[in-house]
C-alpha positions in Angstrom: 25.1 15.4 -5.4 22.7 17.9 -6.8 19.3 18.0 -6.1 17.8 17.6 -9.5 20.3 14.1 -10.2 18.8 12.8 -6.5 15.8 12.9 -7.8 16.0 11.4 -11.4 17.7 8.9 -10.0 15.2 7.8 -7.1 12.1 9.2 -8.2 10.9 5.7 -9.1 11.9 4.3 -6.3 10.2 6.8 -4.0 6.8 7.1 -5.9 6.8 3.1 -5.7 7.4 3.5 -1.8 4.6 6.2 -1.8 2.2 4.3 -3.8 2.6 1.1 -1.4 2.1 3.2 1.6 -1.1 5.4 0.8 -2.3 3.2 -2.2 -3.8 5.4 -3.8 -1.7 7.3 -7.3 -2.8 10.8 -6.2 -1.7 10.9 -2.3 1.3 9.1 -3.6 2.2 12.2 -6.1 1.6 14.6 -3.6 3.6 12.4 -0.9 6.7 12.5 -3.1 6.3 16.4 -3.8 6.2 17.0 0.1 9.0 14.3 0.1 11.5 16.4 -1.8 10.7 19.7 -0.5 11.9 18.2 3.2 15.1 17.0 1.1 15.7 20.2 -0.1 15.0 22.0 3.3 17.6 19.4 4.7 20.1 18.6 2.5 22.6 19.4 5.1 22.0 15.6 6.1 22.6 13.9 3.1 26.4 13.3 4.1 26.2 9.7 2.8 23.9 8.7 0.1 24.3 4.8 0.9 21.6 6.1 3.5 19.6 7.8 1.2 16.6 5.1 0.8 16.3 4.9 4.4 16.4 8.9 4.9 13.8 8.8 2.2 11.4 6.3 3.7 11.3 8.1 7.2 10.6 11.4 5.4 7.8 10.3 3.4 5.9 8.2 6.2 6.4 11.2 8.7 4.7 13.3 5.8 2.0 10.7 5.1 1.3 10.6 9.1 0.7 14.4 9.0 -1.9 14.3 6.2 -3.5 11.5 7.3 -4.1 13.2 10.9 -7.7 13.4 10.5 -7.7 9.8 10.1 -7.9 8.6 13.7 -6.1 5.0 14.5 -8.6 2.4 15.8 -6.4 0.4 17.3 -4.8 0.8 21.0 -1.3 -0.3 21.4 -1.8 -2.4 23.8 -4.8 -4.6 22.3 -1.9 -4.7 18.8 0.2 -6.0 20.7 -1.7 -8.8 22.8 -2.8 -10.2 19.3 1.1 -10.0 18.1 1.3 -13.1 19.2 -1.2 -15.0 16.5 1.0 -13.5 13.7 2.9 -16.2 12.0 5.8 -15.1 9.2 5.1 -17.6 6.2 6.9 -18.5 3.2 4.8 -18.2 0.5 4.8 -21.0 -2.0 4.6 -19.7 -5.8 0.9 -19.1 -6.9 0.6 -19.8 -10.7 -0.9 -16.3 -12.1 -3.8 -16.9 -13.8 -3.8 -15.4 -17.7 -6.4 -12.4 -18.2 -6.9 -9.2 -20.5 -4.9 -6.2 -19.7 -8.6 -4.3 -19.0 -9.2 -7.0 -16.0 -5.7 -7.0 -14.7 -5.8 -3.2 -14.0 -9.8 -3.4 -12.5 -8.3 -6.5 -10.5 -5.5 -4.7 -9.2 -7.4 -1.3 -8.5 -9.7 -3.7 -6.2 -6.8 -4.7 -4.4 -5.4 -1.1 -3.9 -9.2 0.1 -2.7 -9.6 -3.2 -0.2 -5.9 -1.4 1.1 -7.4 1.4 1.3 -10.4 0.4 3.6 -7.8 -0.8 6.1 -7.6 1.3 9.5 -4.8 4.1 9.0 -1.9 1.9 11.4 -3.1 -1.7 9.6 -2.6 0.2 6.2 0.9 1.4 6.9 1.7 -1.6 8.3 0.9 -3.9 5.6 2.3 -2.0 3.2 5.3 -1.3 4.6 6.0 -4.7 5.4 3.9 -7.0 2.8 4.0 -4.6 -0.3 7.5 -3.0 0.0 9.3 -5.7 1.5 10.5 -3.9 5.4 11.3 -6.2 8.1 9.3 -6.3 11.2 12.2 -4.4 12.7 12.3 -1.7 10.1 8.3 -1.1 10.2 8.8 -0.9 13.7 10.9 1.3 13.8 9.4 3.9 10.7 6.2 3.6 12.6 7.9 4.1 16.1 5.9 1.1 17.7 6.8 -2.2 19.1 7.4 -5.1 16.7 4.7 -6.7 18.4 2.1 -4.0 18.2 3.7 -4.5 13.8 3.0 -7.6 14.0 -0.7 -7.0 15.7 -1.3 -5.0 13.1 0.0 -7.6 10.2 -2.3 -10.0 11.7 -5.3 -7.7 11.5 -4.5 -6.7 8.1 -4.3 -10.0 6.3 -6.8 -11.4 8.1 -9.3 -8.5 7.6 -7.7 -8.6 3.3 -7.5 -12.1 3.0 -11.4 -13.1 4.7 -12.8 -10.3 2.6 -11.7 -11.6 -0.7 -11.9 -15.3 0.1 -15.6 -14.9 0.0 -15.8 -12.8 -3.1 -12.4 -12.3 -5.7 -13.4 -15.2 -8.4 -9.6 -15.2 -8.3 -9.5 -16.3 -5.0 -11.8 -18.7 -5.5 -13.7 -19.5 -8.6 -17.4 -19.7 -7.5 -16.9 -16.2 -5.4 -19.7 -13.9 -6.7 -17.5 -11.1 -7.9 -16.3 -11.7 -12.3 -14.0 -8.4 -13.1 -15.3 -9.0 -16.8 -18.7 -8.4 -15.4 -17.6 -5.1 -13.8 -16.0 -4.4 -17.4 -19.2 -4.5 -19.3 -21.6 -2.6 -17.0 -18.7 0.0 -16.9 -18.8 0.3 -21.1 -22.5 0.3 -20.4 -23.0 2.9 -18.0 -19.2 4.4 -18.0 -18.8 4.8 -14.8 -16.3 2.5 -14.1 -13.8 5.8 -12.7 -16.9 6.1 -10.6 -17.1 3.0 -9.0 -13.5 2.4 -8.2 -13.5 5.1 -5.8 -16.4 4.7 -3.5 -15.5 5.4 0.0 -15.4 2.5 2.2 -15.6 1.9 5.4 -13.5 -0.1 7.8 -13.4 -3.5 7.3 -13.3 -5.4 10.4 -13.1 -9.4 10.5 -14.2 -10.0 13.9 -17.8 -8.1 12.6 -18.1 -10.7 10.2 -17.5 -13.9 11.8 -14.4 -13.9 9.2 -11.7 -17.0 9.4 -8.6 -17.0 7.8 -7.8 -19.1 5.2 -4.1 -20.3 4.4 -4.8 -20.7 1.0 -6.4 -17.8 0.6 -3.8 -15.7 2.3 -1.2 -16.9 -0.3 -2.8 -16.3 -3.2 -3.3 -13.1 -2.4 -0.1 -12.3 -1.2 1.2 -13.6 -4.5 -1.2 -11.7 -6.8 0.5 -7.9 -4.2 3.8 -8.8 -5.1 3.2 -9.3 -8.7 1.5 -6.5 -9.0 3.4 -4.2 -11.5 3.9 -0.6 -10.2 2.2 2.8 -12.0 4.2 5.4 -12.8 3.0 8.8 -13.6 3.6 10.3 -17.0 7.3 11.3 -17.3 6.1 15.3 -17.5 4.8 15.0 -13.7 8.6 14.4 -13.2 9.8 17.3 -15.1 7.5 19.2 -13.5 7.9 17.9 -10.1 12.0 18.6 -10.3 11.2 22.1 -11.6 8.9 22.8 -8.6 11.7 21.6 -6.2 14.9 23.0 -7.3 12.4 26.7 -7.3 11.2 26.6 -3.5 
């Protein structure tokens, strides 16, 4: 297959995979432009393309591990894998999505990506890997090259850390939680800053710090809300360009 038909053909796919990984639109664009450059350099190994979704996802989280080198993992494998064993695989009952504005579904979904983001680097790729994209314990394990029970440490430390966070302030969560999107909405056409605010640095949320429990109920609503959550796509022309830049290195 040529290059430039690989791509049209799985470029949604891949920026989807990109945006669940780093969650965050930007890295996600420049993880899919480093993603096909390693394509091209390799396309010796695309014998079969029934493969190609899996060759994808190994390329792009080797290329999101590289840029996010600086970002040191605060987790030993060890302690991951000694709290493996409080991680429990649910079935997650439907959650009835509650009706809102287009304006407050974005800001509520751009909270969700930036509480992501405040994860440790290994409890981000972890969750979504496994929670946002849908990969089996077995397949995170192996993408991340770590024991399923240091994955499922890590799943346990990420919905715990996500799901205490936001059952004591998301008013979707729970209504009398201090945090209203529509009050977010109207400071930000007040002050327009909103852009701002959305992309504070955090730091590490930890739920042991916190005295945090989990919450069952909690855990599946929010669960729910991830995998409704409709993907972004960038702006056809930032495909254009992105095959043009490709098919000329």
């Amino acid at each position: 297959m040529e290059i430039e038909k690989i791509i049209q053909e799985n470029q949604a796919y891949l920026y989807r995979y990109a945006m669940y990984l780093s969650a965050h639109p930007d890295i996600a664009k420049d993880l899919v432009q480093q993603t096909w450059l390693q394509v091209m350099k390799h396309q010796d190994q695309l014998v079969d393309v029934t493969y190609l979704h899996a060759y994808l996802k190994k390329i792009c989280i080797n290329e999101y591990r590289m840029m996010m080198r600086k970002e040191k993992p605060m987790e030993s494998i060890e302690e991951l894998e000694a709290d493996g064993i409080y991680f429990h695989e649910e079935e997650i009952d439907g959650v009835m999505e509650v009706s809102v504005s287009k304006e407050i579904e974005n800001l509520r979904n751009g909270c969700f990506l930036s509480m992501v983001r405040k994860l440790t680097l290994l409890q981000r790729m972890a969750f979504s890997l496994s929670d946002m994209f849908g990969c089996t314990i077995e397949e995170t394990a192996l993408l991340m090259d770590i024991s399923e029970s240091a994955v499922k440490g890590l799943r346990y430390r990420a919905r715990m850390n996500l799901s205490s966070f936001f059952a004591n302030h998301c008013m979707f969560m729970k209504e009398e939680n201090p945090c209203h999107c529509q009050a977010w909405i109207d400071f930000a056409q007040k002050r327009l800053k909103l852009q701002h605010q959305l992309k504070m640095s955090f730091s590490a949320q930890e739920f042991r710090e916190k005295d945090h429990s989990y919450q069952k109920d909690i855990h599946e609503k929010l669960l729910a809300y991830y995998r409704q959550m409709p993907v972004q796509y960038p702006e056809d022309s930032w495909y254009t360009n992105l095959i043009d830049f490709v098919k000329n290195k």
